[in-house]
C-alpha positions in Angstrom: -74.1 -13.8 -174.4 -76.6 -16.4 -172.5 -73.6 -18.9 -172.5 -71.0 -16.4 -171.5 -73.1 -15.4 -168.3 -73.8 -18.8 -167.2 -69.7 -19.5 -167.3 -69.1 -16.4 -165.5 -70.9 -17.2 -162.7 -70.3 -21.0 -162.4 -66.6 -19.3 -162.7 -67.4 -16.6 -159.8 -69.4 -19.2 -157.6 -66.7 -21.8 -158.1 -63.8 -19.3 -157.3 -65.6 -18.5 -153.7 -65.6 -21.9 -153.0 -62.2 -22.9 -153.9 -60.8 -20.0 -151.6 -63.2 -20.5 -148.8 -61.0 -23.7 -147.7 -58.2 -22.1 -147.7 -60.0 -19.3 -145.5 -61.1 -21.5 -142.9 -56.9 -22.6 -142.5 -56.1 -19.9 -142.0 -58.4 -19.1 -139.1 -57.4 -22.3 -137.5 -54.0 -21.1 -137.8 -54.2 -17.9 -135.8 -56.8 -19.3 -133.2 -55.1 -22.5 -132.5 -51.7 -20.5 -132.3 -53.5 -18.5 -129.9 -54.5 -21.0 -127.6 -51.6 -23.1 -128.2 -52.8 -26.0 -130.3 -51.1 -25.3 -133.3 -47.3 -24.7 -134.3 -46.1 -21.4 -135.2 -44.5 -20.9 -138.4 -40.8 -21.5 -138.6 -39.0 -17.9 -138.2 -41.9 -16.3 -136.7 -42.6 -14.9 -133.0 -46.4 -15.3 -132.3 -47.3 -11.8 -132.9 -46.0 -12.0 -136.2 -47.0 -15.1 -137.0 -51.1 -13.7 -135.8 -50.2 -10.5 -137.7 -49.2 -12.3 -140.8 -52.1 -14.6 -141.2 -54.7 -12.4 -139.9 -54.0 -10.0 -143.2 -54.1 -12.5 -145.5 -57.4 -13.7 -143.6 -58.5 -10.6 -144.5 -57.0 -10.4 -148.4 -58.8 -14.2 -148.9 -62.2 -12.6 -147.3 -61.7 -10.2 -150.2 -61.1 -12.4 -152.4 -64.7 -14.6 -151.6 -66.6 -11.5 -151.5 -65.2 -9.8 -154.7 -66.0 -13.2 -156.5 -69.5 -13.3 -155.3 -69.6 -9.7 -156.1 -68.7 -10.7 -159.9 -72.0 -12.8 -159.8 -74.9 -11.5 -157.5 -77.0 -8.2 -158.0 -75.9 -6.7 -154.9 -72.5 -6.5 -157.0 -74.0 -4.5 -159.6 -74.8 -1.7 -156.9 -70.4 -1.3 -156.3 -69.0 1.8 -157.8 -67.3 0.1 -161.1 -64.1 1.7 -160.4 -63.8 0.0 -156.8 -65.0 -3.8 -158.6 -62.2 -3.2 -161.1 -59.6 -2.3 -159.1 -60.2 -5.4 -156.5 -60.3 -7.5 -160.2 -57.3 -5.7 -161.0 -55.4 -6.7 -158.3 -56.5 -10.0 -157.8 -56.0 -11.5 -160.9 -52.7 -9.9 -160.5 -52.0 -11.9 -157.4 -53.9 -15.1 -158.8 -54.1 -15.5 -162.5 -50.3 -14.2 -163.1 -49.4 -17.0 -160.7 -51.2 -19.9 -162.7 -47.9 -20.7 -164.5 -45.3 -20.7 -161.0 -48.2 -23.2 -159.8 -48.5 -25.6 -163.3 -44.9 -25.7 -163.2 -43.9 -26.8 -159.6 -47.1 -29.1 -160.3 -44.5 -30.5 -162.8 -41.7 -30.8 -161.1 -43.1 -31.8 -158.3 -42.9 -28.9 -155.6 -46.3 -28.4 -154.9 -45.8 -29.3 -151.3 -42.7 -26.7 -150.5 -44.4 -24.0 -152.7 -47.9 -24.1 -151.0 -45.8 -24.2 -147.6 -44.3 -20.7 -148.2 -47.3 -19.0 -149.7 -49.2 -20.0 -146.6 -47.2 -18.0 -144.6 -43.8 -20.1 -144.2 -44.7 -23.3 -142.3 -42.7 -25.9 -144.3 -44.1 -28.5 -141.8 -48.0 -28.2 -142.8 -49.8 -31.4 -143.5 -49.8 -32.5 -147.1 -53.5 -32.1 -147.7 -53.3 -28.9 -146.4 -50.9 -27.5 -148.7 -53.3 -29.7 -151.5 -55.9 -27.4 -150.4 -54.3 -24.2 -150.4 -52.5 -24.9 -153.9 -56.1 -25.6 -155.2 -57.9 -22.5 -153.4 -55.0 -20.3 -155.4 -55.7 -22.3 -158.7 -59.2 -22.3 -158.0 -59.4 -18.3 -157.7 -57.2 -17.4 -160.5 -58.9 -19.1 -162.9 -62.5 -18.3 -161.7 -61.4 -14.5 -162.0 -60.3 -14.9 -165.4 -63.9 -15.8 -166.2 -66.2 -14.2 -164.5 -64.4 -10.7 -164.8 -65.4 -10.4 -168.1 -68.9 -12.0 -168.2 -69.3 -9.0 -165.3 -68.6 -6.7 -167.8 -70.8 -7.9 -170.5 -73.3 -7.7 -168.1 -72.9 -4.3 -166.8 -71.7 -2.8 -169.6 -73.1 -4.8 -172.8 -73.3 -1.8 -175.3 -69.6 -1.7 -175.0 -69.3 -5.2 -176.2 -71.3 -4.9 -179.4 -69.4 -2.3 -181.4 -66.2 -2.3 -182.6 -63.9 0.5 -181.4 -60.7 0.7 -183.9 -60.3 4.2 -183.3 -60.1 3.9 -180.0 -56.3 3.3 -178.8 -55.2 4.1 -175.4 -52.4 7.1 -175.2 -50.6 4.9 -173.0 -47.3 6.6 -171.5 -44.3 5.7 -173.2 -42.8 5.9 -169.9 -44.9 2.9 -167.9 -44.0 0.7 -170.8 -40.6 1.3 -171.0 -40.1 1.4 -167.1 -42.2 -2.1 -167.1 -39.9 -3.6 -169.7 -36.4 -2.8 -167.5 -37.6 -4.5 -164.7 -39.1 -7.3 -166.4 -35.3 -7.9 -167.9 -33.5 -7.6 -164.8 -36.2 -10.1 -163.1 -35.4 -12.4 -166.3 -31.3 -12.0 -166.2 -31.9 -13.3 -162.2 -34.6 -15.7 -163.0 -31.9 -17.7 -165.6 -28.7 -17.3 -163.0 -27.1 -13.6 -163.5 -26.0 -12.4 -160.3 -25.6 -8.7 -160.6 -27.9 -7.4 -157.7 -28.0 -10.6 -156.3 -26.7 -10.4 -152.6 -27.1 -13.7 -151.5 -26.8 -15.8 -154.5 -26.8 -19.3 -152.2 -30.3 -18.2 -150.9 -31.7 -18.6 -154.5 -33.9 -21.6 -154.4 -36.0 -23.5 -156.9 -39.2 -21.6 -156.4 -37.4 -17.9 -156.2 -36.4 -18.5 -159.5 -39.6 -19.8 -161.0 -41.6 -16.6 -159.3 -39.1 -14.2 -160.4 -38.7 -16.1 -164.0 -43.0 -15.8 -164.2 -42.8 -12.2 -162.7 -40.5 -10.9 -165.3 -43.0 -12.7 -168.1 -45.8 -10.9 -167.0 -43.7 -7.5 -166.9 -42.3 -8.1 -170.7 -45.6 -9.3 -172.0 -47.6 -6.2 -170.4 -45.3 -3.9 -171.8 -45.0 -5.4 -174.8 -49.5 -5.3 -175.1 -49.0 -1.8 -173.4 -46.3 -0.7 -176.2 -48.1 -1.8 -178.8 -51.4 -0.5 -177.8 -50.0 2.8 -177.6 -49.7 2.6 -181.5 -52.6 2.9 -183.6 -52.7 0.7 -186.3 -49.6 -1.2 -185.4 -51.1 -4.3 -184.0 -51.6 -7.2 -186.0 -53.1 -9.0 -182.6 -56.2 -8.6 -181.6 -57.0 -5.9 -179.6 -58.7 -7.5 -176.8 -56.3 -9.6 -176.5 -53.3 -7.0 -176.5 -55.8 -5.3 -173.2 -56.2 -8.8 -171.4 -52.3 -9.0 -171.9 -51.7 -5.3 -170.3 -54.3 -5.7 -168.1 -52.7 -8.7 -166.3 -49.3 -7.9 -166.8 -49.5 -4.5 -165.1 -52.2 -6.2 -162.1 -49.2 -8.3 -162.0 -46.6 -5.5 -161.8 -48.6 -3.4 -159.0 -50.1 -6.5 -156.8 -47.2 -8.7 -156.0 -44.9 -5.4 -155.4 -46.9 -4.1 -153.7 -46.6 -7.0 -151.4 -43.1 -6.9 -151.4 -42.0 -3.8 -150.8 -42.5 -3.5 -148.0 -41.4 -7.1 -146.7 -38.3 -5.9 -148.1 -37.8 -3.0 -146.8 -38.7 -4.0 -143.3 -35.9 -6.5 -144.2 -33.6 -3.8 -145.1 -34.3 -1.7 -142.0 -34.6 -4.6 -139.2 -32.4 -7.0 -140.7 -33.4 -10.0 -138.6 -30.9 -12.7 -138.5 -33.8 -15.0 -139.5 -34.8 -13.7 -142.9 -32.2 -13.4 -145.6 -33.3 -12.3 -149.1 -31.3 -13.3 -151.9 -31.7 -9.8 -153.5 -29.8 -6.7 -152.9 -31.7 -4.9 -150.3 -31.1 -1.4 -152.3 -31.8 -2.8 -155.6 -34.9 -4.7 -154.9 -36.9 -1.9 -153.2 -36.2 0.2 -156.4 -37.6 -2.6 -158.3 -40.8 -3.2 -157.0 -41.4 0.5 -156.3 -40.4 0.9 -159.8 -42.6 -2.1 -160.8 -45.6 -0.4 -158.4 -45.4 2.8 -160.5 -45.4 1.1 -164.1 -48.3 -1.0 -163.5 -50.5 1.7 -162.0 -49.1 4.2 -165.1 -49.8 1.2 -167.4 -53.7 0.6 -166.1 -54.5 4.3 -166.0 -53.8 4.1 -169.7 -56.4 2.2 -170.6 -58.7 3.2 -168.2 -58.0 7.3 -169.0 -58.0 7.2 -172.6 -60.6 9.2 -174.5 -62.4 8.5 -178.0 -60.3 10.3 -180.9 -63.7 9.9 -182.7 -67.4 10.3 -181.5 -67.6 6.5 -180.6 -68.6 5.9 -176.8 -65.9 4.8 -174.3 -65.1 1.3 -173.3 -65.9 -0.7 -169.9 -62.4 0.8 -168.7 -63.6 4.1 -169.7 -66.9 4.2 -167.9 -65.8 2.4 -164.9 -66.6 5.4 -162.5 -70.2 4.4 -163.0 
């Protein structure tokens, strides 16, 4: 126990740091934009470029304070529900995206990648993109620490019984609906065009992000699935929720963030911004993908006891 709380908040102090850099860039971005000292993004006006950067200004000032909050008393005063939901969401952003960064690590992309997750600026300086890669790494993995040395701490009675009875009722429905869009993410991510508008706008790092996407979606329906059924899993159980829990933050954070780029897309169609998917089809998708991982969370944290053994962290995260 003494060991897991010291990781988790080396994890949750080292994950504020990592993002802080990539904070500060950001700022420097908007303000030197502002005043004219700095270039504005390929494809953007100024407003939009300020608009742009300014929200995810605010998403990595989240980000820092929800890390701290994983470590520091003050963040034992937060409603649960309000700690888990910004841990929900965050890991979905940040620890579902640890494999897209390994593998353009690997095949050398780092510097394009970083580029257009900063906002679109292909011409940033190398060590900035170095930076903003690591902030990204940084976080994810800090997250996937120190979320669960928070919960040990907060809720420790939860972690010293076992609690085979207790399998969500997860909805058939969330699992199912996760598992179709995880496949049509997968038949794009390996080349199938059906759906695909713009098939020559498919690039290197679309592929890998949809290709990761659509893991995420089949393994958190698969955990989800398989949760659903007591007595079915031969996995550990823990396991099977840090698998749902991530695939569905995965699911409901990153379409989220795309829904409405595309539909804005869809609606304006700027002659600067082509997607490569159908502009009916992918709104259904991540609005479908939006619905599944919220159905999938509330699974685990709605169920109920079928015995007289207490609820889970999920369970009591309105404390």
């Amino acid at each position: 126990m003494e060991r897991w709380d010291r990781v988790g908040r080396c994890a949750g102090y080292g994950a504020a740091l990592a993002l802080s850099p990539y904070l500060l860039i950001k700022v420097s971005w908007v303000v030197g934009s502002l005043v004219g000292l700095a270039p504005i993004g390929e494809g953007f006006n100024l407003a939009g470029w300020v608009l742009l950067n300014t929200v995810t200004i605010g998403m990595a000032g989240l980000g820092i304070a929800l890390a701290l909050a994983l470590v520091r008393p003050w963040g034992m005063r937060i409603p649960g529900w309000l700690v888990a939901f910004c841990a929900w969401t965050g890991a979905g952003f940040l620890v579902s995206i640890l494999p897209y960064a390994v593998l353009t690590t690997v095949l050398d992309a780092g510097r394009s990648s970083a580029a257009d997750s900063g906002g679109g600026d292909s011409s940033m300086p190398g060590w900035e993109a170095a930076l903003i890669q690591f902030g990204f790494i940084g976080m994810g993995c800090g997250l996937a620490l120190a979320f669960p040395a928070y919960l040990r701490r907060r809720w420790p009675e939860a972690f010293t019984r076992q609690d085979a009875d207790d399998a969500p009722t997860a909805p058939t429905w969330a699992a199912f609906v996760a598992g179709a869009v995880g496949l049509v993410w997968l038949y794009w991510a390996v080349g199938g065009t059906l759906g695909v508008a713009n098939p020559a706008e498919r690039d290197t790092n679309w592929l890998l992000l949809t290709g990761v996407g659509a893991l995420w979606a089949l393994l958190g329906a698969a955990a989800t699935w398989t949760l659903s059924r007591k007595g079915a899993a031969r996995v550990p159980r823990r396991f099977l929720l840090a698998l749902a829990w991530l695939g569905s933050g995965s699911l409901f954070a990153w379409s989220c963030w795309k829904l409405p780029l595309t539909v804005f897309v869809a609606l304006a169609q700027p002659t600067d911004a082509t997607m490569p998917e159908n502009l009916v089809v992918a709104p259904v998708l991540h609005f479908a993908a939006v619905a599944a991982g919220v159905g999938m969370v509330r699974s685990m944290v709605g169920a109920r006891p079928r015995t007289g053994v207490g609820p889970t962290p999920l369970h009591k995260l309105h404390e």
